[in-house]
N, C-alpha and C positions, 0 to 999 in steps of 0.2 A: 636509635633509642634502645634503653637496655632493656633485658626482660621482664625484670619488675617497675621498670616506670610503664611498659604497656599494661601490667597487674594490673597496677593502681589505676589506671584508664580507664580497664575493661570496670571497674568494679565500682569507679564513680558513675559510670557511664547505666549503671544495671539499676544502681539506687538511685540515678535520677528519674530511668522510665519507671521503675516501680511503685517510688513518692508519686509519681505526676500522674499513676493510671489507679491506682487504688483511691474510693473513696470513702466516706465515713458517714455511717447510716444516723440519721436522726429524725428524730421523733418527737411534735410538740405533746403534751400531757394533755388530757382530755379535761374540759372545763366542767368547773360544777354546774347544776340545773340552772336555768334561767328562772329567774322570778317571773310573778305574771298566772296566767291560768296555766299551771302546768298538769294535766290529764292525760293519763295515759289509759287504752281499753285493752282486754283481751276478753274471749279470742278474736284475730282478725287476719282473715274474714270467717264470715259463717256460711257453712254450707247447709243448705237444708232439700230435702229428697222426700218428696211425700205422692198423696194421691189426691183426686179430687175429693170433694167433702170430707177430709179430714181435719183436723184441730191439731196441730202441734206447737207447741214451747220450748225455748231454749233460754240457756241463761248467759247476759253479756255480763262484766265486771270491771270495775273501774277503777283506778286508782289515785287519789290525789296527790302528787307531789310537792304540791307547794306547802307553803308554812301557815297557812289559815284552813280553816273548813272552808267550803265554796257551796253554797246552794245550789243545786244541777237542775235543771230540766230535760226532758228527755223529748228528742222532736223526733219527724220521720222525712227524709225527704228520697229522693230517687237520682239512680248513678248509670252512666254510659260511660264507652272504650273510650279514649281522646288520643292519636296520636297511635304510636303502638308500641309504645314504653308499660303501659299498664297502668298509666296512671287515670286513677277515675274521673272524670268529669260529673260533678253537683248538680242536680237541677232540683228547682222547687216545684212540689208535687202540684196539677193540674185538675180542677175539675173532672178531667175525666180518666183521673187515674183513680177509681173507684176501689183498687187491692188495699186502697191506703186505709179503708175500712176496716179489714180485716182484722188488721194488726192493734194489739193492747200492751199497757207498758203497766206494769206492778214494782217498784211506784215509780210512778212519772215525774215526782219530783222530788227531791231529797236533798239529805246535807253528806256532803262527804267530809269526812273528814283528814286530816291530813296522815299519809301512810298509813291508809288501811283501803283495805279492797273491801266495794260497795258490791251488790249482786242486784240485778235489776232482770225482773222474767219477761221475755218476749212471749206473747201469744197471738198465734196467726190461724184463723179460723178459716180454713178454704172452703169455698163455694162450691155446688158440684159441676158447675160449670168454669170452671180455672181448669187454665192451660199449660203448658211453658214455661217458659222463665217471667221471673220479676225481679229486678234489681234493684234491693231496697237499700240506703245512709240509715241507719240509727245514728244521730248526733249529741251528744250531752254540752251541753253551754249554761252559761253560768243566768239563773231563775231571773233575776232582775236585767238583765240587755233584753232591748225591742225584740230583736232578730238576731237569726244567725244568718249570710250571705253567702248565697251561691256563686260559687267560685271553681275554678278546677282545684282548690285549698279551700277549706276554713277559715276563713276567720272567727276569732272569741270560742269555738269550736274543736271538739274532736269527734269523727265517728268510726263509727263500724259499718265496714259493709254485710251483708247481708246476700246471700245468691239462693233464691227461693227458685227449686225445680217441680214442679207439679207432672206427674207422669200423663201423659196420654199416647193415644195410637200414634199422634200424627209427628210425632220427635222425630226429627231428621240429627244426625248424630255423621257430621264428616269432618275430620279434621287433616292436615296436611303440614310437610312441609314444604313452604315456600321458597326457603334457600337456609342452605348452611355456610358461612363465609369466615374466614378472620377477616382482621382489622388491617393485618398487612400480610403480604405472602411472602416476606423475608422478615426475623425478629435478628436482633442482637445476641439479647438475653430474653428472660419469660419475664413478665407473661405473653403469654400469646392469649389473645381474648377472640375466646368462639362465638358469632350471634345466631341463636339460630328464630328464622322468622316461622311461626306460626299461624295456618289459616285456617278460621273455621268456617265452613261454607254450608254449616248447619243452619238449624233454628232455636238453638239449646246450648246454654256454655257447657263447653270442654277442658281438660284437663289431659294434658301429656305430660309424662315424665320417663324418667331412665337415665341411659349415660351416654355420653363419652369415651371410648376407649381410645386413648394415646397410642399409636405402634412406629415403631421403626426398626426397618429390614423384616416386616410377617412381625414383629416379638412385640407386644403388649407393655407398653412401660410404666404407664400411669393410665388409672380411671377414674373420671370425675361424675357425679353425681349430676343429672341435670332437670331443675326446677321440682327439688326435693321439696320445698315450700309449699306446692300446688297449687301455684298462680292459675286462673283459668283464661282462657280465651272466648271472649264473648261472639255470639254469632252475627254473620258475617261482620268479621272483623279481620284484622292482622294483630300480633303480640309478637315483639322483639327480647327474647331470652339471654343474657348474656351471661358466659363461663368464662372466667379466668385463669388459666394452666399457669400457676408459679411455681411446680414443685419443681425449682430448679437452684444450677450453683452457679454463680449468682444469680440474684434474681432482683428487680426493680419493687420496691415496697412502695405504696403509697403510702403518702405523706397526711395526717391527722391533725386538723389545729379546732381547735376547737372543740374538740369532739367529734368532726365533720372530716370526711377524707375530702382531702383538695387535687386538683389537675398539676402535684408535683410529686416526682416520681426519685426516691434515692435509691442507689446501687448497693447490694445487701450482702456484704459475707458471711456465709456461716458456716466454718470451714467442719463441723459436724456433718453435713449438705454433700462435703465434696467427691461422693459417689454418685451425686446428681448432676453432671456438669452435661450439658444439653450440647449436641453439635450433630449439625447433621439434616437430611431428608425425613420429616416426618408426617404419617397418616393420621388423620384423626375421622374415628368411624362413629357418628350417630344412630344411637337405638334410643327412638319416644315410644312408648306403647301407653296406646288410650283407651278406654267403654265402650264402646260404640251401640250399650243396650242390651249386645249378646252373649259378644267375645272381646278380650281383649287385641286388638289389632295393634300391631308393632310397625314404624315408619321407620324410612333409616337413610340416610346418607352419608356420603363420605367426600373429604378435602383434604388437599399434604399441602405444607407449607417447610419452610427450611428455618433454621438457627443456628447462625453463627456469627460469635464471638471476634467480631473480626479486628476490633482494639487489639484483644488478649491475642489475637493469631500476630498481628501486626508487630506487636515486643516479642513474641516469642521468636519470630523472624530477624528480628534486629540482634535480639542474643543470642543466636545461630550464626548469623553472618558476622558480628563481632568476636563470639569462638573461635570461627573458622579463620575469619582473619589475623589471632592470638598465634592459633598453631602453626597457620602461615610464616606470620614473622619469626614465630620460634623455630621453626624449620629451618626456614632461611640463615638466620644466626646460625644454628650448628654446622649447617653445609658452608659457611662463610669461614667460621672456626677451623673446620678440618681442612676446608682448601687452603687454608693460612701456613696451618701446620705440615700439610706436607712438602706446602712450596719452600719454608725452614727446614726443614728437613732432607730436600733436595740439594739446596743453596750445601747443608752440611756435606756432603757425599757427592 
């Protein structure tokens, strides 16, 4: 074969692995609002930090999205951990959940109108005998439905939670971590998704935060923020945190339909990125530091995991061994050529 028909091989042979390993990121558009009670509250959640026989007030705010006013009423029901995702669990408040007293709504019922924020004042009058925690739902639902339905959701419902901490001597304040893990100890490409589990083995919610530090070989490459939000952990409980490390070249995007990310993942160029290209042995070092009443106490663990690219290794290998192969042949031709010539050459003399 001559030397430019091997050319023309090597070169259909690079645009086919390159066609077939490249792929092309997309993205459905984000839908408009759902019709229906669309309500949305801030702030959420609410933290509140006081003493016994004290009176305190905050203000929650509401906003209607929909295309009519909605007449609101404003309920109060009571929330637990469920799970250790963080998601609340509703229950409907109890004769003998007597805090439920406390609490006053100015005004309790009203009309919202659409896109505009309502202002509605919490007032929570403590007893001097309140303790601890109380973990209150403020709910807003529309004045005319029977009820609203306890559920680990709402229905016909939105609320706010509420985290009422009442100081006394007796707060036990312990938090921990449980485990730091990824999802897999080998990735492709990123993200690599960190969980880290949280335990409170207190009698009072807690709050940890801080970061993440990415390293590989000692050198710090990336630092990620963890539970900037300030998700709490209710007592004795677990809460599962989870961080996603995609500051990478390439990186797996999650896929958006509806407004909603879904469990589909596209391959993301962005060849601006491409001082980020991930490969390799890496540590990733946890710092939470929480209250504990006195001092700030700092938790920390540490996990390495690896990334690597090993499609991208696999063509790159294939177009090293087809190079190699190229020069081979080309070698060979010339040492073929000259052994020709000198055997003409001989044959002359």
């Amino acid at each position: 074969m001559k030397r430019s028909t091997w050319g023309r091989v090597i070169v259909g042979l690079l645009a086919f692995g390159v066609a077939g390993f490249l792929a092309v990121t997309t993205q459905a558009s984000a839908a408009t609002p759902r019709a229906g009670f669309n309500i949305v509250t801030s702030p959420l959640p609410i933290k509140i930090q006081t003493a016994p026989g004290k009176t305190v007030t905050t203000e929650l705010r509401l906003n209607n999205q929909g295309n009519q006013p909605e007449r609101i009423k404003v309920g109060l029901m009571k929330f637990g951990a469920t799970g250790e995702t963080g998601q609340p669990d509703l229950f409907d408040l109890k004769p003998t959940d007597t805090y439920a007293s406390w609490v006053h709504f100015s005004p309790a019922e009203f009309t919202a109108q659409p896109n505009v924020w309502t202002s509605v004042k919490m007032t929570i009058n403590i007893p001097p005998g309140a303790s601890l925690g109380y973990y209150l739902a403020v709910t807003f639902s529309r004045a005319n439905q029977p009820g609203v339905k306890a559920t680990t959701q709402l229905h016909g419902a939105v609320a706010t939670l509420v985290l009422l901490d009442v100081h006394t001597a007796n707060e036990k304040r312990d938090l921990q971590v449980a485990s730091f893990s990824t999802d897999h100890g080998l990735y492709e490409y990123l993200p690599a998704n960190f969980n880290v589990k949280l335990h409170n083995g207190g009698n009072i919610y807690l709050t940890g935060s801080g970061n993440i530090f990415v390293q590989r070989g000692g050198k710090t490459v990336d630092t990620l923020d963890f539970n900037s939000a300030g998700g709490s952990v209710l007592p004795n409980s677990n809460r599962v945190f989870k961080v996603a490390w995609n500051n990478g070249f390439p990186y797996f995007k999650q896929r958006i339909v509806n407004g909603k990310p879904v469990n589909k993942y596209s391959l993301t160029w962005n060849f601006t990125k491409l001082n980020r290209f991930r490969i390799g042995h890496y540590t990733a070092k946890l710092l939470v530091v929480y209250d504990n009443g006195k001092t700030d106490v700092p938790l920390e663990s540490t996990l390495s995991f690896w990334v690597l690219p090993w499609k991208l290794m696999l063509v790159g290998l294939v177009v090293l061994a087809l190079i190699g192969y190229a020069l081979f042949m080309l070698v060979r031709s010339i040492m073929g050529r000259g052994r020709n010539v000198h055997s003409r050459f001989r044959r002359k003399h």
